[in-house]
VOPAGU-2260 file (C-alpha; in pm, 1 decimal, decimal comma):
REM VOPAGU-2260
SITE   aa  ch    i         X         Y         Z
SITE  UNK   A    0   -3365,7   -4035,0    6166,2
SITE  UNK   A    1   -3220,6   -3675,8    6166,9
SITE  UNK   A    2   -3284,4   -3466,4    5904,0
SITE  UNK   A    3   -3002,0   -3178,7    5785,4
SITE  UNK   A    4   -3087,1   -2969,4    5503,5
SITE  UNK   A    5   -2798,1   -2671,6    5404,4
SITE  UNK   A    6   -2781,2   -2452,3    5127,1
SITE  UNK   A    7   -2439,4   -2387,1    4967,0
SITE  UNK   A    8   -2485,9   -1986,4    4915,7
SITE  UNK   A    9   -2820,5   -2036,6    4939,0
SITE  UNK   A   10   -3106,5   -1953,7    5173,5
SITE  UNK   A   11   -3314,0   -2235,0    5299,3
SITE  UNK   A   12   -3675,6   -2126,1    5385,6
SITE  UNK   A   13   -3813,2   -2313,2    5690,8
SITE  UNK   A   14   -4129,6   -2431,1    5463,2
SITE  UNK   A   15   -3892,6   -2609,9    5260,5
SITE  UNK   A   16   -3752,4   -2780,9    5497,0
SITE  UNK   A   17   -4061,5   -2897,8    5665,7
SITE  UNK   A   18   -4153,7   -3029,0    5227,4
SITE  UNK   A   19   -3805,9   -3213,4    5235,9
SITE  UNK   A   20   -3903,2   -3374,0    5584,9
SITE  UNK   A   21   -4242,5   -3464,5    5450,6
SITE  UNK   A   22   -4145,7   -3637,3    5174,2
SITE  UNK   A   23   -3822,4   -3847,6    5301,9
SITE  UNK   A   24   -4045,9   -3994,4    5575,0
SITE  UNK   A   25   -4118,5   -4285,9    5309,3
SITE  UNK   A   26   -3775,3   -4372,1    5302,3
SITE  UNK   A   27   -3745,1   -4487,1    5596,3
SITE  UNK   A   28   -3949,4   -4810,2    5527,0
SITE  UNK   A   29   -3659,0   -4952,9    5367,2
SITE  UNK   A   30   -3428,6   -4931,1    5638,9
SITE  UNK   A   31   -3530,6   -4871,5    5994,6
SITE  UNK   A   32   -3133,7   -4813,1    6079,9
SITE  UNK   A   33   -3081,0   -4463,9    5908,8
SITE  UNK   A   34   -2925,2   -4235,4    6105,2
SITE  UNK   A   35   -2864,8   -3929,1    5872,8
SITE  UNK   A   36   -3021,2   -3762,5    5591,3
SITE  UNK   A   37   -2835,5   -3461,3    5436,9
SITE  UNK   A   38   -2982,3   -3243,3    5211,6
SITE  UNK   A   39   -2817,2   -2969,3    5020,9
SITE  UNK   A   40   -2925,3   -2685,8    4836,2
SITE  UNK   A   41   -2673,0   -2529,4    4573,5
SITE  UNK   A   42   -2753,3   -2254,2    4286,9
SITE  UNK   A   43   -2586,1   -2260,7    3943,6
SITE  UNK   A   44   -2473,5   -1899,8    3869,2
SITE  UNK   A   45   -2446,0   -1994,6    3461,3
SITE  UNK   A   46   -2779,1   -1827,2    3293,0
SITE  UNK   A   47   -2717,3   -2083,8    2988,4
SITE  UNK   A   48   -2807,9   -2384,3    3279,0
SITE  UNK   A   49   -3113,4   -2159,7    3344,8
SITE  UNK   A   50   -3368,0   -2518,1    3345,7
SITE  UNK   A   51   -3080,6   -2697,6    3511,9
SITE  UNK   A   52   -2955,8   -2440,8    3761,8
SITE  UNK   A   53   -3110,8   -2559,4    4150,3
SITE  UNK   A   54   -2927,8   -2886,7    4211,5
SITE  UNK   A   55   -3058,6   -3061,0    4526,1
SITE  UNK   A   56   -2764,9   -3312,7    4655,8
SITE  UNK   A   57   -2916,3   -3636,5    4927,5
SITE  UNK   A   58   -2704,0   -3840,8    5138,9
SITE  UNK   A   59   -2825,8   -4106,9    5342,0
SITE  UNK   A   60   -2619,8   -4273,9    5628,3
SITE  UNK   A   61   -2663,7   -4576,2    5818,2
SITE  UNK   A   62   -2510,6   -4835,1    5951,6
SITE  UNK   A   63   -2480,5   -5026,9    5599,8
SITE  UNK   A   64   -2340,9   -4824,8    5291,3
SITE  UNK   A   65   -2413,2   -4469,1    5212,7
SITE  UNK   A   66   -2676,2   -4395,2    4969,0
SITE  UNK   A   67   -2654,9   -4093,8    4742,8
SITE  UNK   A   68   -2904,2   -3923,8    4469,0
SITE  UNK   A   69   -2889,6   -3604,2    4315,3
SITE  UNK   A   70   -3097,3   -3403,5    4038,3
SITE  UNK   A   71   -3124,9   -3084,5    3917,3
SITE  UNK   A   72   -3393,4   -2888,6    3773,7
SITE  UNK   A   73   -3559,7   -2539,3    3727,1
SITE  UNK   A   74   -3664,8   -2537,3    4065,7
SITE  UNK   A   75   -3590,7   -2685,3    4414,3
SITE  UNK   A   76   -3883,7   -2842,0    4454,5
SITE  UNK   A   77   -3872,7   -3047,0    4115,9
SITE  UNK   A   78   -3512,5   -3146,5    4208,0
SITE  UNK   A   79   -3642,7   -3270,9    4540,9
SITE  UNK   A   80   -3890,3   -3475,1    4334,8
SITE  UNK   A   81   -3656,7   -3631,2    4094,5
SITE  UNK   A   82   -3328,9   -3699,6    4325,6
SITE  UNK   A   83   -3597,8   -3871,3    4602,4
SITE  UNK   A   84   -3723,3   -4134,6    4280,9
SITE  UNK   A   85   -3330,3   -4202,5    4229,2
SITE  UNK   A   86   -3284,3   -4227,2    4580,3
SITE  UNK   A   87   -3585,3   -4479,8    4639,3
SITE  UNK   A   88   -3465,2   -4674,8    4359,8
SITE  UNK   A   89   -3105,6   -4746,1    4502,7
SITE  UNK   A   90   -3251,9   -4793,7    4847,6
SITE  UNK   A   91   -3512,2   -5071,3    4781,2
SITE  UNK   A   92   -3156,5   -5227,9    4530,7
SITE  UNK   A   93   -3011,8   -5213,6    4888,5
SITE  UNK   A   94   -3332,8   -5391,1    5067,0
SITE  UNK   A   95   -3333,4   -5652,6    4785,9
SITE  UNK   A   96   -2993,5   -5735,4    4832,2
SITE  UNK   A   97   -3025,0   -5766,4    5187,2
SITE  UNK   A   98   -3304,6   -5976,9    5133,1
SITE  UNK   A   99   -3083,4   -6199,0    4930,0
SITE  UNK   A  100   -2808,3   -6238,0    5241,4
SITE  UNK   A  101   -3051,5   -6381,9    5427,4
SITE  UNK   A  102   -3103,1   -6695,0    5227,1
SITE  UNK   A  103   -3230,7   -6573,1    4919,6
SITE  UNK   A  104   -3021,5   -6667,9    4575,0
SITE  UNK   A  105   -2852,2   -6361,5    4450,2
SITE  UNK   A  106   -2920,0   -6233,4    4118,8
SITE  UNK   A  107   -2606,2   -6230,3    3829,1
SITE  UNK   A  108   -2481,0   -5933,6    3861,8
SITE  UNK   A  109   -2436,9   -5744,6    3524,2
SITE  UNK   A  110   -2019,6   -5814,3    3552,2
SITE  UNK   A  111   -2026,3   -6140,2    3593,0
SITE  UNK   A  112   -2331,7   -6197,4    3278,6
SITE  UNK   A  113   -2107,3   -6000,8    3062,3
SITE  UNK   A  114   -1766,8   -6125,3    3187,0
SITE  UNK   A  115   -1775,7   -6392,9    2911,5
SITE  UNK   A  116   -1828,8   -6125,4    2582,6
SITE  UNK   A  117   -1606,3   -6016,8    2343,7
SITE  UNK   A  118   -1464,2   -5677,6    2394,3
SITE  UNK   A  119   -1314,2   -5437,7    2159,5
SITE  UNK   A  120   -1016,7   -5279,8    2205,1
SITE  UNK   A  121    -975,4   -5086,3    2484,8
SITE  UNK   A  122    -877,5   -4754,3    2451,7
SITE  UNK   A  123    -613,3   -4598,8    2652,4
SITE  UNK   A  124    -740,6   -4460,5    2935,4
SITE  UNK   A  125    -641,7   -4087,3    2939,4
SITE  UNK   A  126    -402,4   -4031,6    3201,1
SITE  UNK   A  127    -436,8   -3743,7    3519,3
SITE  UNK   A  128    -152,6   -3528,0    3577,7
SITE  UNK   A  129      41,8   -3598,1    3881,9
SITE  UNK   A  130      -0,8   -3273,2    3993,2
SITE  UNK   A  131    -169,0   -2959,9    3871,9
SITE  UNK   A  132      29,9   -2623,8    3968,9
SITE  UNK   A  133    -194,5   -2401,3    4094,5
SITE  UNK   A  134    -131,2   -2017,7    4027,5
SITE  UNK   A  135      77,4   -1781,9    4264,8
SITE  UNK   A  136    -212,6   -1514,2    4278,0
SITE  UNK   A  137    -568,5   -1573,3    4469,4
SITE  UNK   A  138    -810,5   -1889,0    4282,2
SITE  UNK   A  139   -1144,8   -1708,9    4086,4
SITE  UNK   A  140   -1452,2   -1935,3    4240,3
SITE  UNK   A  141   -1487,0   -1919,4    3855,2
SITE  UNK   A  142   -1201,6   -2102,4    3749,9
SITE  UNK   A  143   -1243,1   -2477,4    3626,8
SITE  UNK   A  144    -911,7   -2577,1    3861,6
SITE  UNK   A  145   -1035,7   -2457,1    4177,9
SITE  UNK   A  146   -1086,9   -2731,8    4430,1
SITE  UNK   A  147   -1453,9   -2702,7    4593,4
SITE  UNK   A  148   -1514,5   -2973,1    4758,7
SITE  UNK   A  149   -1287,2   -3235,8    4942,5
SITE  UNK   A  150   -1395,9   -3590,4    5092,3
SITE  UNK   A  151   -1189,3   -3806,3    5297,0
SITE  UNK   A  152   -1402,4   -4182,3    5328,0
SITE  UNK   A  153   -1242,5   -4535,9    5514,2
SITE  UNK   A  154    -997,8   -4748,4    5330,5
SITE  UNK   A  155   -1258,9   -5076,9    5385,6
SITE  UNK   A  156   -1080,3   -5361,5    5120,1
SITE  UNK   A  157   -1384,3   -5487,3    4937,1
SITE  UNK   A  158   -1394,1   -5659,6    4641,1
SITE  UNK   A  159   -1470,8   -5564,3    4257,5
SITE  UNK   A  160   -1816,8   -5671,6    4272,9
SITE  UNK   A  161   -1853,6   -5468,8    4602,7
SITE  UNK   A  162   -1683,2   -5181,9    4453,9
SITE  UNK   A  163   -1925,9   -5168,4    4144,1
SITE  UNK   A  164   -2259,6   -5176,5    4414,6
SITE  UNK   A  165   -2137,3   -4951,5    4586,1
SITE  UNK   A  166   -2077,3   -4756,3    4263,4
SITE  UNK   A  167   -2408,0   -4785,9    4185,2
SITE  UNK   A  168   -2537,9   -4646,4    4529,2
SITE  UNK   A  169   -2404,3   -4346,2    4511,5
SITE  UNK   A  170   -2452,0   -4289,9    4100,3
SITE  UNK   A  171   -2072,0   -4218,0    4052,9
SITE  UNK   A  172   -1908,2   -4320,5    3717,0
SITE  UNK   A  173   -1633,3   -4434,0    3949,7
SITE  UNK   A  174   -1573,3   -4544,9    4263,5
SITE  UNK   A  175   -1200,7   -4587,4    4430,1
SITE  UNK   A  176   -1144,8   -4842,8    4688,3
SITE  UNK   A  177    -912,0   -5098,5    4854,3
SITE  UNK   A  178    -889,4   -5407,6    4706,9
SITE  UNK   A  179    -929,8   -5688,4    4900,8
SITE  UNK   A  180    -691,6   -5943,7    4656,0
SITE  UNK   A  181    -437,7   -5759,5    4609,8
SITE  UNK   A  182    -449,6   -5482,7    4870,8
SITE  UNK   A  183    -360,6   -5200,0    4633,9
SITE  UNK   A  184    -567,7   -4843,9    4584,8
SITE  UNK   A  185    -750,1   -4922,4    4307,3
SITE  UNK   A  186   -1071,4   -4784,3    4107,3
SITE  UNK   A  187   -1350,7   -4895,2    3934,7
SITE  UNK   A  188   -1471,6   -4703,5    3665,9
SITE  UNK   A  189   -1816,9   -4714,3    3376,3
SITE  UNK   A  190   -1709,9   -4745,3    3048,2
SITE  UNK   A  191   -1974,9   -4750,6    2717,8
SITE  UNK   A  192   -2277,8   -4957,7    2793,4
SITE  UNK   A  193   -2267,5   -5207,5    3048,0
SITE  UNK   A  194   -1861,5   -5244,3    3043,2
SITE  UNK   A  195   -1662,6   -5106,0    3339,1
SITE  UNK   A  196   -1353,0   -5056,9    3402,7
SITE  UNK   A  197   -1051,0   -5124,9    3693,5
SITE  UNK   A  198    -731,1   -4888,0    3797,2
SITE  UNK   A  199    -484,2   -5015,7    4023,0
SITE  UNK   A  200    -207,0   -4900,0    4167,1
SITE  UNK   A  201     136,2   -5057,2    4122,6
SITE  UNK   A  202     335,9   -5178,4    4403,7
């Protein structure tokens, strides 16, 4: 299992790397298939996010789905801490269910108990702007509409039950994915309590 750990605009000391190596070796007990762990580092400028302000970002790939956890604390090494506990937790969810493809009966998931409930109202989902125009003169890093960070991931049709684990893994509040029914773009989404949500894309 390689181990990458990055700082965005920040400076990774080797005897912090050699902590985050020491303490993802327990990990791997879960799944013996991991190829990649990435860790990143990244620094929140705001002084009002002063307990909040090292966020510590962990990615695990492997032949099955990618596993994500992040936290962020005062200090690196408490985010380390509390992003590995989320990050054990959705790995040994992953083990279990694997456990359960192999002849085990699966659990109800939490859709399907509360598929059956009455539901208030929903309320309109608030809708994204086609496009946002972005200003003639150079972005500030500041600005809240400057794009940071962009992902491009395989169009795999899954269902909505897959969708919503794989949700889960990665501790998004949504998750956007090709549905298997119906073929269309479509995304999941967490609404109040245990109620979630679908998008789709019209034809």
């Amino acid at each position: 299992m390689d181990i990458l750990v990055k700082g965005r605009n920040v400076e990774v000391p080797e005897h912090y790397r050699m902590h985050v190596a020491e303490k993802l070796r327990k990990i791997e007990r879960y799944d013996q298939k991991l190829i990649r762990v990435d860790v990143e580092l990244s620094h929140e400028r705001n002084p009002r996010q002063s307990d909040y302000c090292q966020r510590v970002e962990i990615t695990c790939v492997a032949r099955g789905p990618v596993v994500r956890a992040e936290a962020c604390a005062s200090d690196f090494y408490t985010a380390l801490d509390h992003a590995i506990a989320k990050l054990d937790a959705r790995l040994r969810r992953v083990a279990d269910r694997r456990r359960v493809h192999r002849g085990r009966h699966a659990p109800l998931s939490v859709a399907a108990a509360t598929s059956g409930l009455p539901s208030p109202v929903d309320e309109l989902f608030p809708p994204v702007p086609a496009a946002v125009a972005a200003p003639s003169a150079r972005q500030d890093d500041d600005q809240p509409w400057h794009v940071v960070r962009e992902k491009e991931h395989d169009a795999l049709p899954m269902t909505v039950d897959d969708a919503l684990y794989q949700m889960e893994l990665v501790g998004h509040d949504f998750f956007l994915f090709l549905d298997k029914e119906s073929g269309r773009p479509s995304v999941v989404y967490r609404r109040r309590a245990y109620d979630y949500g679908v998008i789709s894309l019209a034809a």
